[in-house]
C-alpha positions, 0 to 999 in steps of 0.5 A, a space after each residue: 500500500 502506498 501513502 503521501 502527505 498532503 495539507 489542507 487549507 481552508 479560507 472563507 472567500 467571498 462569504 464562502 468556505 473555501 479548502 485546498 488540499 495540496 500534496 506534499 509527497 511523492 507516495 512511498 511506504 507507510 513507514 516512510 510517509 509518517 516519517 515525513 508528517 513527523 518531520 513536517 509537524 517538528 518544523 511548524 507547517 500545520 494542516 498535513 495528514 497521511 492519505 492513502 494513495 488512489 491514483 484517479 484523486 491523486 491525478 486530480 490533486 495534481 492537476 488542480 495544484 499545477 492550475 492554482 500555480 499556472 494561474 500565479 503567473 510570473 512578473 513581465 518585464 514590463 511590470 518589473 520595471 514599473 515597479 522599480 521605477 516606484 521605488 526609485 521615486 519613493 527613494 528620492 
């Protein structure tokens, strides 16, 4: 049987309860997967848990993480320019 870790984060938006559940590890043994939760807790990140493995809802958690982070995009150079010039302002 295969484990992975993953973490919960729950925030209300627009009135609403919103969670988003992000995997953390790739799965691995029972022994190892807990391993890592202990760890992670150690080192402060909260919300973790060990789920076991289904590849149909570990496929569509995946998926949904690449989105959330596609839709993060990357600064243009355009903007990072604007923005260093508000800084130069501010300074002088």
């Amino acid at each position: 049987m295969k484990y992975y870790v993953s973490k919960t984060d729950v925030s209300i938006v627009d009135g609403r309860i919103a969670a988003t559940e992000t995997i953390l590890t790739r799965p691995d043994t029972l022994a190892a997967t807990t391993e890592m939760c202990r760890r992670m807790n150690r080192i402060g990140i909260p919300n973790i848990a060990v789920c076991k493995h289904s590849s149909k809802r570990y496929k569509k958690l995946t998926a949904a993480a690449n989105k959330r982070r596609k839709a993060a995009r990357d600064l243009t150079v355009a903007e990072v320019a604007e923005i260093a010039e508000e800084i130069n302002k501010d300074q002088s």
